[in-house]
MARBAFI-548825 format. One record per atom (N, C-alpha, C, O, CB): residue in one letter; x, y, z. Coordinates in steps of 0.001 Angstrom, whole numbers, plus 500000, padded with zeros to 6 digits. Glycine has a CB too. Layout:
AXYZ
...
***
This chain:
X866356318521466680
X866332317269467398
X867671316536467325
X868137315650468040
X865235316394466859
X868184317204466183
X869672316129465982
X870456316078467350
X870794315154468089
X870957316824464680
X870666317990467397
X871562318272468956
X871392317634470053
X872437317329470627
X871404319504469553
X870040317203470741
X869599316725471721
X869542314866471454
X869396314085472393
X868244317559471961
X869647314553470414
X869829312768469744
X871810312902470186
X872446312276471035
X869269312502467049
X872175313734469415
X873903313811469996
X874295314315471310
X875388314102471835
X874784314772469124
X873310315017471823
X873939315288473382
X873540313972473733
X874433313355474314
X873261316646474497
X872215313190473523
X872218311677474574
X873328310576474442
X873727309727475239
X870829310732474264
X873680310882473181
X874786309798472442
X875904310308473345
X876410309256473735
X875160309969470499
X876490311165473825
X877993311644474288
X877325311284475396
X878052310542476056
X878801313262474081
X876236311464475938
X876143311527477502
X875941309512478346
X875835309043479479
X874332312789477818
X875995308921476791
X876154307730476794
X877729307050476980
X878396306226477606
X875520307436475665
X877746307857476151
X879187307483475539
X880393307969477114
X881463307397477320
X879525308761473668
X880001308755477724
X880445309453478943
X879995308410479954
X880926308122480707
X879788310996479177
X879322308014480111
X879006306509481006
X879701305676480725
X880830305703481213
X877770305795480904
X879406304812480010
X880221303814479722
X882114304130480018
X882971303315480359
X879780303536478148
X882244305565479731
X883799305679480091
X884093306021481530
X885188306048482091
X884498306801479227
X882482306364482179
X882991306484483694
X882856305030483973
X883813304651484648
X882050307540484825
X882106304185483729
X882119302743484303
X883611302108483620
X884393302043484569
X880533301763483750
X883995301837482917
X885005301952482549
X886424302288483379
X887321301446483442
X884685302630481787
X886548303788484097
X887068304006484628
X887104303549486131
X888031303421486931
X887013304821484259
X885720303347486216
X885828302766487812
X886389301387487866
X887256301046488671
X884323302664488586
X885797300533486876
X886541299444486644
X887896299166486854
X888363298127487319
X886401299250485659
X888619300368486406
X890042300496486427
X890573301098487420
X891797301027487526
X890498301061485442
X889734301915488501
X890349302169489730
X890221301284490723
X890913301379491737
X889986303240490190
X889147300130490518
X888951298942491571
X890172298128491036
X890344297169491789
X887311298020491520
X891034298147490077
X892505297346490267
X893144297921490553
X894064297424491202
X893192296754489429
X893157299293490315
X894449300294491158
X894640299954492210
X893716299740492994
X894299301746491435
X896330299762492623
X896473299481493816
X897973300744493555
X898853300780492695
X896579297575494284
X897604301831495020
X898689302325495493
X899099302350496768
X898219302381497628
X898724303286495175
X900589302342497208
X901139301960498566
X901889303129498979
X902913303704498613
X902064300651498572
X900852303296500031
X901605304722501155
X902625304280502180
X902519303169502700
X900340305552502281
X903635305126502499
X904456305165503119
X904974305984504529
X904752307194504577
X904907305231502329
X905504305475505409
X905922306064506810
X906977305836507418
X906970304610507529
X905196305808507695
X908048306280507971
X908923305937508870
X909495305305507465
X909600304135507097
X908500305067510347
X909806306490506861
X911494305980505566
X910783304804505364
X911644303950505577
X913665305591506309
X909651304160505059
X909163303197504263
X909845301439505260
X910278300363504846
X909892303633502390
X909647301893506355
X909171300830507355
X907869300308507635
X907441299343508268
X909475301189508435
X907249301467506809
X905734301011507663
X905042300957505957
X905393301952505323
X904767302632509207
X904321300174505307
X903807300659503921
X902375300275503998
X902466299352504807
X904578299964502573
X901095300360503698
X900191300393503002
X899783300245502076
X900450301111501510
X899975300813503021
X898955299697501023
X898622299402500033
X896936299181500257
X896397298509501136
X899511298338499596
X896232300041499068
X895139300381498830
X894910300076497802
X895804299700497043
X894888301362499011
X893436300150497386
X893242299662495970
X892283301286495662
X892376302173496510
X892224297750495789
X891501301479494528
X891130302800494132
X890149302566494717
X890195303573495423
X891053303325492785
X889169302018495072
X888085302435496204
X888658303158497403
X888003304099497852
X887345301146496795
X889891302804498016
X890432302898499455
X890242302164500311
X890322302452501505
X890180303776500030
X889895300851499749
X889948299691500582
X891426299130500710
X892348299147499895
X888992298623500004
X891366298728501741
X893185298360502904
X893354296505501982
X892752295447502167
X892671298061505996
X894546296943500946
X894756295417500731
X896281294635501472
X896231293491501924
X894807295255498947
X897527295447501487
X898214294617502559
X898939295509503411
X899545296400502817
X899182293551502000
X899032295486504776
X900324296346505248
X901801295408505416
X901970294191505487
X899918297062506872
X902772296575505443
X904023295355505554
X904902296398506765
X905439297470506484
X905187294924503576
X904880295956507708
X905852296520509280
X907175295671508513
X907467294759507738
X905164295654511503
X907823297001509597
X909557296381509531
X909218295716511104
X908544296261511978
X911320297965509439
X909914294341511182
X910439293542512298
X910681295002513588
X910207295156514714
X912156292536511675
X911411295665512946
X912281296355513907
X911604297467514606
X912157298137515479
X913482296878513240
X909975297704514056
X909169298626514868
X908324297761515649
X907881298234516696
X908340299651514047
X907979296433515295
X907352296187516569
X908233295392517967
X908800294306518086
X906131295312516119
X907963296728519023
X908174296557520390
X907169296864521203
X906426297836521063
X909164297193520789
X907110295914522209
X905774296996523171
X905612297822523783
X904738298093524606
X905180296778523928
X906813298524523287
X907266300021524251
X906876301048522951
X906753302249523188
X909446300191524890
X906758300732522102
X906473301625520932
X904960301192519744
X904923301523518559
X908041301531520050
X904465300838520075
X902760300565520311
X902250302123519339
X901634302307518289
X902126300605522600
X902831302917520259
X901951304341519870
X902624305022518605
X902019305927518031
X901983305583521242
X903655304673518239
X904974304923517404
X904216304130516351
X903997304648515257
X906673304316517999
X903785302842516641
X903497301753515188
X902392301797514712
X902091301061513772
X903591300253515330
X901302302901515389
X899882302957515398
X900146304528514297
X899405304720513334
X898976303048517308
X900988305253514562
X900927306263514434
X901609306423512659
X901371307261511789
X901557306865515728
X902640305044512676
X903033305075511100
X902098304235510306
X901886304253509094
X904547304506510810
X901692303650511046
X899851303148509772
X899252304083509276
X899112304537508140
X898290302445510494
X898708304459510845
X897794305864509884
X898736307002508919
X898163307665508054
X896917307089511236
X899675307092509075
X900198308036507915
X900430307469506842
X900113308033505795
X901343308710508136
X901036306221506829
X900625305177505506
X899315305161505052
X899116305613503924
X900837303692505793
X898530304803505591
X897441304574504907
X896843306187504672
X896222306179503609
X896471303483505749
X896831306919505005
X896968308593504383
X897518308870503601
X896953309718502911
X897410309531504967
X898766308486503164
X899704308660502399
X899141308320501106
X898882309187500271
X900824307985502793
X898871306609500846
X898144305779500289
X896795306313499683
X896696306231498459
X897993304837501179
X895774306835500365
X895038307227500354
X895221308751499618
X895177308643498393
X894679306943501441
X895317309438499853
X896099310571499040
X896592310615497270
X896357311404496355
X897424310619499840
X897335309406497375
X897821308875495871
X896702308419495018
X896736308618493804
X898837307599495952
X895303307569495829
X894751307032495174
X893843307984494656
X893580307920493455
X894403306032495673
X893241308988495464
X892397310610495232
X893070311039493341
X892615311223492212
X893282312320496969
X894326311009494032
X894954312181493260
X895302311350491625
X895592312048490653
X896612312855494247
X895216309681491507
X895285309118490561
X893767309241489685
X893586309491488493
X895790307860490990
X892849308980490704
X891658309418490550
X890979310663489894
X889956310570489215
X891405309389491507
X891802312146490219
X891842313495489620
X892232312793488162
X891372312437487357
X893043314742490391
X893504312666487971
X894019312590486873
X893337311799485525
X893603312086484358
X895126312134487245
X892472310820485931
X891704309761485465
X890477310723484822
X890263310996483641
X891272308594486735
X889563311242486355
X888601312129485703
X888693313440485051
X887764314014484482
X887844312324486468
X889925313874485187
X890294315180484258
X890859314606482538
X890810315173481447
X891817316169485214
X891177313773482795
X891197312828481299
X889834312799480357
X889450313364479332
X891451311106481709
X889285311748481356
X888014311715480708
X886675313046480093
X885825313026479203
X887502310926481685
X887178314251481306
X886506315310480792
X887204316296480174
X886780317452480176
X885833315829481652
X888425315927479540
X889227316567478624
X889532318056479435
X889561319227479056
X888419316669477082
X889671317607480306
X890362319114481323
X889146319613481582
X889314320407482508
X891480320526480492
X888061319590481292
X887029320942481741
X886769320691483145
X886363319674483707
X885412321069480882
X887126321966483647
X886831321945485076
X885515321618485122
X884897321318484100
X887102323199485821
X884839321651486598
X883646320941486912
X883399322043487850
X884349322745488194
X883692319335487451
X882012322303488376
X881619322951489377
X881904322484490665
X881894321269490860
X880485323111489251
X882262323589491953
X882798322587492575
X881424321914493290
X880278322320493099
X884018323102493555
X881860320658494259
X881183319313494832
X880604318936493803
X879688318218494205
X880178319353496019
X880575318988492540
X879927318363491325
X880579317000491107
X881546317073490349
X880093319289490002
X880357315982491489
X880367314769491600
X879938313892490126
X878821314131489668
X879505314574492768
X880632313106489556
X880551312246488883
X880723310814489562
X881380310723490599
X881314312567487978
X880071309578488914
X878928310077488473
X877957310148488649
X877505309713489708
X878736309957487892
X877114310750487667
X875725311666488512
X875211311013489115
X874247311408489771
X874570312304487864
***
């Protein structure tokens, strides 16, 4: 009974460090970039959109499709960083052990 009293204890103890961690990716904020960093993005670790910042010098109304087109790669960009800060976070917490894949934390 001990094993199964200490697997609930770690599997406790493993919560609290994923809440924990989420905690700490809802302040993460990372900022994607486009057009040599004319165009930037900034996300927080959910992937919610917290500010964009245009250069003056891309908005024209002849280039509309040009300024539409360096958001979305910013915010991809952005988005990308925040995934991949995210890997690093949950490969921490599970001390490298790979996971099965689509095995989702947490449960």
């Amino acid at each position: 009974m001990t094993n199964l009293g200490q697997m609930l204890k770690q599997a406790q103890q493993m919560q609290s460090k994923m809440q924990e961690m989420q905690d700490q990716l809802a302040e993460l904020e990372v900022t994607g970039t486009s057009g040599g960093g004319m165009c930037q993005v900034t996300l927080n670790g959910k992937g919610e959109a917290r500010n964009i910042k245009i250069d003056p010098a891309l908005v024209t109304p002849d280039d509309a499709e040009v300024l539409e087109d360096l958001i979305l790669t910013a915010i991809n960009d952005a988005k990308a960083k925040a995934d991949e800060k995210m890997r690093e976070q949950m490969q921490e917490l599970t001390g490298g052990l790979p996971l099965p894949p689509g095995f989702q934390l947490p449960f």
